[in-house]
C-alpha positions as a LaTeX table, in Angstrom:
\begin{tabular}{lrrr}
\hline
Residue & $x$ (\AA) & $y$ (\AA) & $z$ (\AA) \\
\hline
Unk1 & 0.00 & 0.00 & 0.00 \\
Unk2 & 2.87 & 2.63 & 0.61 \\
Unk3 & 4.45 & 2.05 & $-2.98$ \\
Unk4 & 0.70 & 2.98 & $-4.43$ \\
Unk5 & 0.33 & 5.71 & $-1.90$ \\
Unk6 & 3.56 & 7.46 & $-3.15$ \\
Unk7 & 1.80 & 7.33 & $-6.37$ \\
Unk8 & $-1.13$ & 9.51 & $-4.99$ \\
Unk9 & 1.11 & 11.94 & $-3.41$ \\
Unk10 & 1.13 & 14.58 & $-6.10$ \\
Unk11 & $-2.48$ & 14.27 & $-5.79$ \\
Unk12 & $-2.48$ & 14.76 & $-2.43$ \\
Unk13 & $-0.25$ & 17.83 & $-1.88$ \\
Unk14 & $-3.11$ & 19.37 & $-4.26$ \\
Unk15 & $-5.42$ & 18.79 & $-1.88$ \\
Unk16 & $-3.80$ & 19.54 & 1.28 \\
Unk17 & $-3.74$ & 16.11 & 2.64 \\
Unk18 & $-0.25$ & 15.18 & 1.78 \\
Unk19 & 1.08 & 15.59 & 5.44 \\
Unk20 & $-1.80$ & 13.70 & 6.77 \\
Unk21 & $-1.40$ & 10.84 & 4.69 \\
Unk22 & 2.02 & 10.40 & 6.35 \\
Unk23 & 0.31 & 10.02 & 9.92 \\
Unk24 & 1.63 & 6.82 & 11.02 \\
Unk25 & $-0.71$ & 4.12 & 13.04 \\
Unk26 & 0.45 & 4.32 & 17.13 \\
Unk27 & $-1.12$ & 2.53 & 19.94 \\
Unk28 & $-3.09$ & 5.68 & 21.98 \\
Unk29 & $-2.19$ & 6.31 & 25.56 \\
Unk30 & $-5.97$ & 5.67 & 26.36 \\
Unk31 & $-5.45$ & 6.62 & 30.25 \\
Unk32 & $-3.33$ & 9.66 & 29.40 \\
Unk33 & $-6.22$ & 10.89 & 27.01 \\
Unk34 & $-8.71$ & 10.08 & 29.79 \\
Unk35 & $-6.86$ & 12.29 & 31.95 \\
Unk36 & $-7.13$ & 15.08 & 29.67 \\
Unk37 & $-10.80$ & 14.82 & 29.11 \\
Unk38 & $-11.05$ & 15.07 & 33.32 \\
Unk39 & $-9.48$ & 18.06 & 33.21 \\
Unk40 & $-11.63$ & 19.64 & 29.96 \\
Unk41 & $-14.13$ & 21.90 & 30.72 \\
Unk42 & $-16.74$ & 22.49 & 27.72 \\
Unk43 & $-18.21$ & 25.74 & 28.97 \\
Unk44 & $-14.62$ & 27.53 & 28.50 \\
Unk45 & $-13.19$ & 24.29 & 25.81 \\
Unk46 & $-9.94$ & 24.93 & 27.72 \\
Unk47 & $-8.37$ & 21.91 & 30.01 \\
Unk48 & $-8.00$ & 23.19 & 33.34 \\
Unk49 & $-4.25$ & 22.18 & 34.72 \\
Unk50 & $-2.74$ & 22.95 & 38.03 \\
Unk51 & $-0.93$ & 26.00 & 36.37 \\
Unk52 & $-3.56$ & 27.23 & 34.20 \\
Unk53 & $-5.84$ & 26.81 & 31.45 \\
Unk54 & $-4.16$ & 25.99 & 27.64 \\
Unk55 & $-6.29$ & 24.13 & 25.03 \\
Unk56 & $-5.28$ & 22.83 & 21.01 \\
Unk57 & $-5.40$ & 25.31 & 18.83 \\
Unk58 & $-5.77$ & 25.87 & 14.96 \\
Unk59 & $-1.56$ & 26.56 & 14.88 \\
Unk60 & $-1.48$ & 23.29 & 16.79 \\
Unk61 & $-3.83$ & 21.57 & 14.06 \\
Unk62 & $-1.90$ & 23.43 & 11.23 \\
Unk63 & 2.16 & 22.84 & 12.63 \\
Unk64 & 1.11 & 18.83 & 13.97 \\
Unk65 & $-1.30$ & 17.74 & 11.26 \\
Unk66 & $-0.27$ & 20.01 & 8.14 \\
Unk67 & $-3.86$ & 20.58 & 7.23 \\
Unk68 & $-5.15$ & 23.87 & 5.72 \\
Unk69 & $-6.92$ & 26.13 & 8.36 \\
Unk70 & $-8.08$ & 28.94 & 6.22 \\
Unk71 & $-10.81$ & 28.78 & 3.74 \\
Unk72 & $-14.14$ & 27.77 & 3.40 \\
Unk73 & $-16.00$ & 26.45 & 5.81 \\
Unk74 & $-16.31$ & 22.06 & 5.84 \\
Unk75 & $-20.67$ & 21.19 & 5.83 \\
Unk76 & $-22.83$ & 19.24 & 4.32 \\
Unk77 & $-25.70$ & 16.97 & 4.23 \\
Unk78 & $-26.54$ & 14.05 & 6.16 \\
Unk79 & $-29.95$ & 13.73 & 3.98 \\
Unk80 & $-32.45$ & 14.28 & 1.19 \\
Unk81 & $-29.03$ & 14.17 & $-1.61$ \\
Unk82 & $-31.52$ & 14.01 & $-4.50$ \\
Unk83 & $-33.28$ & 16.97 & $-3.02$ \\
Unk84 & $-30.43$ & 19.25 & $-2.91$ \\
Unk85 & $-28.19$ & 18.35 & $-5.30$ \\
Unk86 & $-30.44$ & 16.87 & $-8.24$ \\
Unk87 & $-28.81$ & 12.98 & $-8.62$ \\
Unk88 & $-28.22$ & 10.12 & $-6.54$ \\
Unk89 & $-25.42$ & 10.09 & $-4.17$ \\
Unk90 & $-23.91$ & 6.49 & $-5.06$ \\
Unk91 & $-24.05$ & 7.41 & $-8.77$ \\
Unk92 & $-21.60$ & 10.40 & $-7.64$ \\
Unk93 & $-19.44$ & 8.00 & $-5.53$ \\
Unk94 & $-19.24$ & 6.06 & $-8.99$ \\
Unk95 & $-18.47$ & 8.78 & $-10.80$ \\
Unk96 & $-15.95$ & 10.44 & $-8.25$ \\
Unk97 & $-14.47$ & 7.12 & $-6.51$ \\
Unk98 & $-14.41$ & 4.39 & $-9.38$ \\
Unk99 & $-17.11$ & 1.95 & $-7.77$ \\
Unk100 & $-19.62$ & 1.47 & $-5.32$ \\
Unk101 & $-19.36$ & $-0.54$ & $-2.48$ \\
Unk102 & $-21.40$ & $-3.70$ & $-2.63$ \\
Unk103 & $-25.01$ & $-3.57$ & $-1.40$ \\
Unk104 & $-25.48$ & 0.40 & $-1.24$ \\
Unk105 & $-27.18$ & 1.23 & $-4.73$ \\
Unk106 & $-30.82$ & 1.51 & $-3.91$ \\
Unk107 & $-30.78$ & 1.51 & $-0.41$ \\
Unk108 & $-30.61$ & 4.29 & 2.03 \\
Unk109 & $-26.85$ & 3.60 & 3.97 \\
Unk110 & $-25.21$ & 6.84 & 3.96 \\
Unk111 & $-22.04$ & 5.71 & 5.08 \\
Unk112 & $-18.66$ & 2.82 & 3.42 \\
Unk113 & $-16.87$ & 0.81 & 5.55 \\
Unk114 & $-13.15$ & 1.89 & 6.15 \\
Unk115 & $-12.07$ & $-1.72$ & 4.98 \\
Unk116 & $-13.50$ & $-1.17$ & 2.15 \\
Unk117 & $-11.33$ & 1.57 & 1.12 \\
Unk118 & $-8.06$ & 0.03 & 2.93 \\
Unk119 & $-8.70$ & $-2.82$ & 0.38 \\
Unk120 & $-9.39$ & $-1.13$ & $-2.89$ \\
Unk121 & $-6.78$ & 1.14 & $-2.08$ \\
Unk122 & $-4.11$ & $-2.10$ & $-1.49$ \\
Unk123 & $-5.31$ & $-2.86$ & $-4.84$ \\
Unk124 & $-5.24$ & $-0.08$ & $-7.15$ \\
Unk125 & $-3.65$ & $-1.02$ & $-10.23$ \\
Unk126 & $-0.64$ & 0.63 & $-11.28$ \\
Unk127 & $-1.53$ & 1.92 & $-14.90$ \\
Unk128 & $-3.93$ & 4.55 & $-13.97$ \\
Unk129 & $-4.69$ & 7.68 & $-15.86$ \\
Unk130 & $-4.77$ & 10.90 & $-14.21$ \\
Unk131 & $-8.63$ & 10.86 & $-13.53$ \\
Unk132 & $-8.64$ & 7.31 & $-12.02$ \\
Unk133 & $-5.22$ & 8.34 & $-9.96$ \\
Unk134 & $-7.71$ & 11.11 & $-8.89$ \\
Unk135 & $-10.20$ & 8.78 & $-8.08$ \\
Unk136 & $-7.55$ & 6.77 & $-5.90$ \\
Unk137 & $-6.91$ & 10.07 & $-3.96$ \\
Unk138 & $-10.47$ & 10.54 & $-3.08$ \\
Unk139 & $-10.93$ & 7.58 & $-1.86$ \\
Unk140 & $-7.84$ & 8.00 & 0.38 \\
Unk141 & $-9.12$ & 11.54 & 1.50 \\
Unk142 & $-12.19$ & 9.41 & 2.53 \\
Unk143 & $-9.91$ & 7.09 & 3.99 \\
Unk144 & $-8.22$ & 9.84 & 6.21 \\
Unk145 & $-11.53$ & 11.51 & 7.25 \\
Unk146 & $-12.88$ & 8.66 & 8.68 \\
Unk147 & $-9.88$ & 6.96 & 10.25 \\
Unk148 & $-7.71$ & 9.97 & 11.49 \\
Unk149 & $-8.97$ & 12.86 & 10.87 \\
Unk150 & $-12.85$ & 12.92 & 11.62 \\
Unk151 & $-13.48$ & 9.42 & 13.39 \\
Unk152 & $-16.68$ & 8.64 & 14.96 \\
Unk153 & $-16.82$ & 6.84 & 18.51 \\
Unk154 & $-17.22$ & 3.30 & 16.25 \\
Unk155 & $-14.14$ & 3.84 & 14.07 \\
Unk156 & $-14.61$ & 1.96 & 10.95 \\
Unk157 & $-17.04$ & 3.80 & 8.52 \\
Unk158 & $-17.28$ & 7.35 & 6.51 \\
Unk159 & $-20.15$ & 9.04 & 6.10 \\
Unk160 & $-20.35$ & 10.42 & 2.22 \\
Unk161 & $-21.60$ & 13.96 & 3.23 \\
Unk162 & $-17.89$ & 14.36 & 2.28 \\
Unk163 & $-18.52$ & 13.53 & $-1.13$ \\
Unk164 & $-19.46$ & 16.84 & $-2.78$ \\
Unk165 & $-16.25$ & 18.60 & $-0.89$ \\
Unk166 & $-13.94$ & 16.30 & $-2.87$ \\
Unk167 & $-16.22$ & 16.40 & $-6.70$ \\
Unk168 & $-13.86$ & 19.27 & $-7.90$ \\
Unk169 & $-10.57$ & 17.85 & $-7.19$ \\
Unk170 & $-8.74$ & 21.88 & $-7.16$ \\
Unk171 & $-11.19$ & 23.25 & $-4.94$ \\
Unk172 & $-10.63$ & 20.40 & $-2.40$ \\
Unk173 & $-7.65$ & 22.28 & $-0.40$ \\
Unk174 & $-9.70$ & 25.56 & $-0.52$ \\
Unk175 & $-11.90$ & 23.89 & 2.66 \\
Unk176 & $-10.85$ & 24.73 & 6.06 \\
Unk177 & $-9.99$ & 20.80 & 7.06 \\
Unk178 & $-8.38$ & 21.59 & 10.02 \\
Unk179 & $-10.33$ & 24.04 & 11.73 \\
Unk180 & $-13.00$ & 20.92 & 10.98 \\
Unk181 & $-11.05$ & 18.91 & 12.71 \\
Unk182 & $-10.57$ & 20.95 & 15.56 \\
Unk183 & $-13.99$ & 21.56 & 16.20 \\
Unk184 & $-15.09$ & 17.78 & 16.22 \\
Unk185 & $-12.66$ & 16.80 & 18.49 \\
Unk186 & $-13.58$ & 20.03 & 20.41 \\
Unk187 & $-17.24$ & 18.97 & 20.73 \\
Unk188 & $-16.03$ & 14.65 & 21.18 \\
Unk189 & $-13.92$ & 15.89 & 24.21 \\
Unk190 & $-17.34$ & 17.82 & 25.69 \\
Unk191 & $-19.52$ & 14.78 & 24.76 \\
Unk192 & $-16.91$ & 12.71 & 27.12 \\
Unk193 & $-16.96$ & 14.45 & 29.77 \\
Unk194 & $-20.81$ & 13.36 & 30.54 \\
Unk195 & $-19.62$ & 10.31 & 33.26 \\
Unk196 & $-22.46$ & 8.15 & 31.51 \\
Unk197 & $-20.74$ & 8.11 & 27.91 \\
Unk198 & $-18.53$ & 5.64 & 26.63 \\
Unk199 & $-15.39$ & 5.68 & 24.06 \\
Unk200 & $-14.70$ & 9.20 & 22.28 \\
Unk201 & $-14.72$ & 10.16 & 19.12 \\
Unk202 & $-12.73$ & 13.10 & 17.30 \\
Unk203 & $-8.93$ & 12.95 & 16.19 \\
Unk204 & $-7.16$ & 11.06 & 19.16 \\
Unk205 & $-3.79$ & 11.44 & 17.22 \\
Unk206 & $-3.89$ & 15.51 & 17.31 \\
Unk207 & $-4.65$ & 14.78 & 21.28 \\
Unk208 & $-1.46$ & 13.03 & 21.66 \\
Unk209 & 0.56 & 14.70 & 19.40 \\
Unk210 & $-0.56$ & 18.15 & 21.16 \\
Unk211 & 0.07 & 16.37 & 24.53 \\
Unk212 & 3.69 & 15.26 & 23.79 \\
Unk213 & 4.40 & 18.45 & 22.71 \\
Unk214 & 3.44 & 19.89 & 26.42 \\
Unk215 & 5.81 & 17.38 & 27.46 \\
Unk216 & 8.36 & 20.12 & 27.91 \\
Unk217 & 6.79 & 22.09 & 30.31 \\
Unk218 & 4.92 & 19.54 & 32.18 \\
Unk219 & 6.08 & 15.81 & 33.70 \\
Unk220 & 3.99 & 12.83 & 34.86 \\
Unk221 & 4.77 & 11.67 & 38.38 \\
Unk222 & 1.80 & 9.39 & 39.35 \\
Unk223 & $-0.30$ & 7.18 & 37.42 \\
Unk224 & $-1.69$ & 5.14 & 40.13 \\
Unk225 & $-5.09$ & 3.68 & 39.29 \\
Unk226 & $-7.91$ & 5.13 & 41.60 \\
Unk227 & $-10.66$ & 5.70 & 38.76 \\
Unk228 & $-7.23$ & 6.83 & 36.40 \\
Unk229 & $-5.83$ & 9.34 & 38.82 \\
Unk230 & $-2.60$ & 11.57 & 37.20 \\
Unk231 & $-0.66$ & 14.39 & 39.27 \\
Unk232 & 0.56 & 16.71 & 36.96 \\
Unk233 & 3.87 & 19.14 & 37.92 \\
Unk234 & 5.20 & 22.21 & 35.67 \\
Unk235 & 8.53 & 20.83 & 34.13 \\
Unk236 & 11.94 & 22.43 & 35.54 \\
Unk237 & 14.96 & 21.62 & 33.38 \\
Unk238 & 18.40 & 20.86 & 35.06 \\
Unk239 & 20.12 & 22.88 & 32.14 \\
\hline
\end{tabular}
């Protein structure tokens, strides 16, 4: 998959996404992350340390995550596609993926499986032209969105209300990704701080990255399990 990936990268630094596609897979630190979300508080969307407040920011998104931050704003349609844009929504993903997945024509699913488009992408054939390579980088922009970028609590699907953002292939890096991102893992983090909700959606690896960037002011003493209990001390260097 990364020898056909390198083939999409001209593609992808089009788009914008080029930087994100080089996110590599890491085990989360699930308790460290839990911490964090303790200490968020959605009415200010700041974490509240010992020392202060600080929170992830859209230079944070841009500088860890490489994604554009300016530009129009990322929405779209969980419904009624016909409605508002005049033709059926799997006869677009034809058109702007290459194929369907199996099952969805006719039906009402709004929403392919992240497997799917791990294993088309392992096999895309290596004689493309430049609208099927473009095809190929859709499909791994859908890959991205789902998976890293803007992950639901489940983890393995897309919805396709990303579609139309990626139909004209030069206008695609004109959206404001990050600030996207940002905000869904803004509004995951205030979802998980209700006691009664399980798992978290939202970008987990901008958490972490963000977090072991803080490293240098801050240092873990304690991790002792009491309901996931950290202490937290601001970070004096011997230097």
């Amino acid at each position: 998959m990364e020898i056909r990936r390198e083939r999409l990268d001209p593609y992808l630094r089009r788009t914008g996404f080029y930087h994100a596609s080089l996110i590599k897979r890491f085990e989360y630190d699930n308790p460290l992350i839990s911490a964090f979300v303790e200490r968020w508080r959605p009415e200010m969307h700041t974490f509240h340390l010992p020392w202060g407040e600080c929170t992830i920011t859209l230079e944070d998104v841009a500088m860890q995550l490489g994604l554009p931050v300016d530009g129009q704003p990322v929405s779209g349609m969980l419904r009624s596609w016909s409605k508002f844009h005049q033709r059926d929504i799997w006869e677009w993903c034809h058109e702007l993926l290459g194929e369907v997945p199996p099952g969805h024509i006719g039906t009402t699913k709004y929403n392919i499986k992240l497997k799917w488009l791990r294993t088309r992408l392992q096999q895309m054939p290596l004689d493309l032209d430049d609208n099927g390579l473009m095809q190929y980088a859709r499909s791994y922009i859908l890959y991205l969105l789902g998976g890293v970028l803007l992950p639901d609590k489940a983890n393995n699907t897309v919805h396709v209300r990303y579609l139309p953002l990626l139909a004209d292939f030069d206008a695609i890096g004109t959206y404001s990704w990050g600030s996207a991102v940002l905000c869904w893992l803004y509004r995951s983090m205030c979802l998980a701080t209700d006691y009664s909700v399980e798992c978290m959606a939202g970008c987990h690896t901008l958490l972490m990255s963000w977090a072991g960037k803080k490293k240098e002011r801050m240092t873990m003493l304690s991790s002792t399990y009491l309901g996931t209990v950290y202490a937290w001390i601001i970070y004096k260097s011997t230097r």
